[in-house]
C-alpha positions in Angstrom: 0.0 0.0 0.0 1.4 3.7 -0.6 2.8 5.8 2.1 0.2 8.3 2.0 -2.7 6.3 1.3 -1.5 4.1 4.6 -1.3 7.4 7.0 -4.9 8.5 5.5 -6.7 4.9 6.2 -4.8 4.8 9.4 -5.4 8.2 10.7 -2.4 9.1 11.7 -2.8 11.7 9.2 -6.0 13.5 8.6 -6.2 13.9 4.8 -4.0 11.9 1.9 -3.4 15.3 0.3 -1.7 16.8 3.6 0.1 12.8 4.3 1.7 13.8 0.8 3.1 17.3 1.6 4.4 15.6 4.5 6.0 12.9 2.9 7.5 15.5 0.4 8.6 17.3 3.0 11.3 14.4 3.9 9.4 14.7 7.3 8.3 10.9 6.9 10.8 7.8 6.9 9.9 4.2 6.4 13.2 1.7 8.2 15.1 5.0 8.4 15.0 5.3 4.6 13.7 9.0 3.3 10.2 8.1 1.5 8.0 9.2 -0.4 4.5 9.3 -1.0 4.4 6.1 -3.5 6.5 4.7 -1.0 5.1 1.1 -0.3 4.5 -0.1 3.3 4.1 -3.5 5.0 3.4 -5.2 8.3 6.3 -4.7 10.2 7.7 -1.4 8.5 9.1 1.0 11.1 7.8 4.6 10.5 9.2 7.5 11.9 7.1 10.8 11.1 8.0 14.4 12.6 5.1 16.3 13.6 6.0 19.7 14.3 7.8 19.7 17.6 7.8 15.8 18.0 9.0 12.7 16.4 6.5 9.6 16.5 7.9 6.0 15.9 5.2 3.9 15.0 5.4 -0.4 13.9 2.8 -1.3 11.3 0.9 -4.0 12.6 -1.9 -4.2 9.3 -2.7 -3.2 6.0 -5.8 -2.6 5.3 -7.6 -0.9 2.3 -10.4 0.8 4.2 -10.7 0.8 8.2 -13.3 2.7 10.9 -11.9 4.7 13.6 -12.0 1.7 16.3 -9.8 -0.7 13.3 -7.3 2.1 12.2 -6.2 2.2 15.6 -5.0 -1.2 14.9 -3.4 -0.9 11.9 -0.2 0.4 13.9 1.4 0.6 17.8 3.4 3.6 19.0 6.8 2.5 19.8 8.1 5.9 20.5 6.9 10.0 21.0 10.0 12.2 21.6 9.9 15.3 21.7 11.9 17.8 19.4 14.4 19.8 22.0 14.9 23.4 22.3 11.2 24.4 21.1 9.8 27.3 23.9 5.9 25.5 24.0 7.7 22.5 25.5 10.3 24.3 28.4 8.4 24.3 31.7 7.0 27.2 32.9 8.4 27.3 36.5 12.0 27.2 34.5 14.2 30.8 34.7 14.9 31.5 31.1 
């Protein structure tokens, strides 16, 4: 299945359109490769997307051509949320700058 298409049906991204700016934005890798939109994904792939001020590792469990909200949610399993350092929204507030 495509990169963007799989993001979409998964919901880890909203619309296919935006999954594809993102994956042209070289925000998106699939194993730590760069990818693409057309990129093809499997069970198993490792995905690693950067969202703004944090990087989300997620394992693809499924593939699955359409899914509701409860199945998307198990097409893939968070493996890791980091976020990005040195972003001001993140520092805590009690901190002297």
């Amino acid at each position: 299945m495509r990169l963007d298409k799989f993001l979409k049906v998964s919901r880890l991204i909203k619309r296919r359109t935006l999954a594809k700016e993102v994956c042209e934005q070289g925000r998106i890798q699939i194993n730590g490769r760069p990818s693409k939109a057309s990129s093809g994904v499997k069970a198993g792939d490792l995905l690693t997307i950067t969202f703004g001020t944090k990087v989300v590792e997620v394992k693809v469990n499924a593939i699955a051509e359409h899914a509701s909200k409860d199945q998307a949610a198990e097409l893939y399993t968070v493996v890791s949320e980091k976020r990005i350092q040195g972003d001001p929204r993140w520092d805590d507030e009690d901190d002297p700058k």
